[in-house]
C-alpha positions as CSV (number, residue, x, y, z in Angstrom):
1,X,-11.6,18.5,5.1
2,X,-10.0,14.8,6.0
3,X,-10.2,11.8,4.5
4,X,-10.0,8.9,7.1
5,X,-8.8,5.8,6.1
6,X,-10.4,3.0,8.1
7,X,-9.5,-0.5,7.1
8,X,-10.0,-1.3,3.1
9,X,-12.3,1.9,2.9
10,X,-12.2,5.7,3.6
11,X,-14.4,8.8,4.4
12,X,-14.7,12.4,3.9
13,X,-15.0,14.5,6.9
14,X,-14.2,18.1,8.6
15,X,-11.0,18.1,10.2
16,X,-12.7,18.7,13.5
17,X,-14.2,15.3,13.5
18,X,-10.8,14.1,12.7
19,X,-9.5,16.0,15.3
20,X,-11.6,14.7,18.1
21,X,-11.9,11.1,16.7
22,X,-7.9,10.3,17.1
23,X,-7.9,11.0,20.6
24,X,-11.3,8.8,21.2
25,X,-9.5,5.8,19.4
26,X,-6.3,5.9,21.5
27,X,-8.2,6.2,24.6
28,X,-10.1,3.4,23.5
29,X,-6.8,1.3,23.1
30,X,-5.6,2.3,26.2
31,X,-8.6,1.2,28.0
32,X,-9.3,-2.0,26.0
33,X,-13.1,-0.9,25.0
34,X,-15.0,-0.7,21.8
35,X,-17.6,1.4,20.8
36,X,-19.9,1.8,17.2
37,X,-19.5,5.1,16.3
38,X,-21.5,7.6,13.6
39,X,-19.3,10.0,11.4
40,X,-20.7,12.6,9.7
41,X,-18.9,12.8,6.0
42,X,-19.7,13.3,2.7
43,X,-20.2,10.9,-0.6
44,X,-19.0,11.1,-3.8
45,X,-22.0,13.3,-5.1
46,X,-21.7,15.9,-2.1
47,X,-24.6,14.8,-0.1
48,X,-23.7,14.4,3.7
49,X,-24.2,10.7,5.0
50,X,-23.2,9.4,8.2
51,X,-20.2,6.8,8.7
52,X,-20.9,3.3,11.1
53,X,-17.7,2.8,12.3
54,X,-16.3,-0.1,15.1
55,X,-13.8,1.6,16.9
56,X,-11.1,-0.1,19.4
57,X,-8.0,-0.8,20.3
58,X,-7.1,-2.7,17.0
59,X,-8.5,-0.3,14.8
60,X,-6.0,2.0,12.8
61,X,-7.1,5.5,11.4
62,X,-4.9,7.4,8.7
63,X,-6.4,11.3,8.2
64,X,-5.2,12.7,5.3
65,X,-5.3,16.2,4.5
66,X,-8.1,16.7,0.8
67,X,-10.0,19.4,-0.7
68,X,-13.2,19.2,-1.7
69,X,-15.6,21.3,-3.7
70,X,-18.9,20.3,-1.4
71,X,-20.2,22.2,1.4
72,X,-18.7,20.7,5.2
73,X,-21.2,18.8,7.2
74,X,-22.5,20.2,10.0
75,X,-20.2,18.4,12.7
76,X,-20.5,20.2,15.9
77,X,-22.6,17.8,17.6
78,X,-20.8,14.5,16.4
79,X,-17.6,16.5,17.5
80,X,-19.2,17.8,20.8
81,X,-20.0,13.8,21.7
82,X,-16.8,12.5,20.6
83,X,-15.1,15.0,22.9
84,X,-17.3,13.8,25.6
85,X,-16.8,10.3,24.8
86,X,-13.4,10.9,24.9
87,X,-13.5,12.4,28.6
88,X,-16.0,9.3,30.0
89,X,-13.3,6.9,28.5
90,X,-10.5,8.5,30.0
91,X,-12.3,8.8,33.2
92,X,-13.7,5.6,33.6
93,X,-12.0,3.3,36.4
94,X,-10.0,0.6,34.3
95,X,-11.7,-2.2,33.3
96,X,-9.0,-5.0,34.0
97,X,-7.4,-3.5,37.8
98,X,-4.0,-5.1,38.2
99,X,-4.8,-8.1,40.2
100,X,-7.2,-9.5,37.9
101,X,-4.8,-9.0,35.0
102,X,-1.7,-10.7,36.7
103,X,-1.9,-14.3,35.7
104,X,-0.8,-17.3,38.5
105,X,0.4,-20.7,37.3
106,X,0.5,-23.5,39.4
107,X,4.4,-23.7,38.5
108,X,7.0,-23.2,40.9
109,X,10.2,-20.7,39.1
110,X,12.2,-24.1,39.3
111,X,9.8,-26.0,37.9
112,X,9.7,-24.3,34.6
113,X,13.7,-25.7,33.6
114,X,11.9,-29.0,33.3
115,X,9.0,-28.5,30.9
């Protein structure tokens, strides 16, 4: 199991989902997208719940290695999606293309000694 560490809180999850949700996040940040996410973990008392997470390019993930004495969550289809969110993110055209993202100033080079 993993506990991920996701801002001021943290979650308990299979290492599979930790697995496939550190790739998700830094395609995320490379693509400049967000997306609400569902975790499967478990609580305190053992009982599998599922994690709301916001996930983008600012968002910062520890996964540290725990043991636990409850039963893993049944993951497979929150890993199967992340993996497949994972490929659409990576495969989506980018959404700022070059010349939109290069910004023009009225300013001629010389001009910019006398501001």
């Amino acid at each position: 199991m993993r506990r991920i560490s996701y801002g001021a809180a943290s979650f308990l999850t299979t290492s599979t989902v930790a697995d496939a949700l550190f790739p998700l996040v830094a395609a995320l940040s490379a693509s400049h997208t967000t997306l609400t996410l569902e975790i499967p973990a478990v609580n305190t008392k053992g009982k599998t719940v599922i994690v709301k997470m916001l996930a983008g390019p600012t968002s910062e993930l520890i996964s540290i290695p725990e043991e636990s004495p409850w039963d893993r969550p049944d993951t497979k289809t929150a890993v199967a999606y992340l993996l497949a969110l994972t490929q659409a993110v990576l495969s989506a055209p980018p959404r700022y293309p070059f010349i939109e993202a290069t910004a023009f100033t009225d300013f001629e080079w010389d001009d910019m000694g006398h501001l």
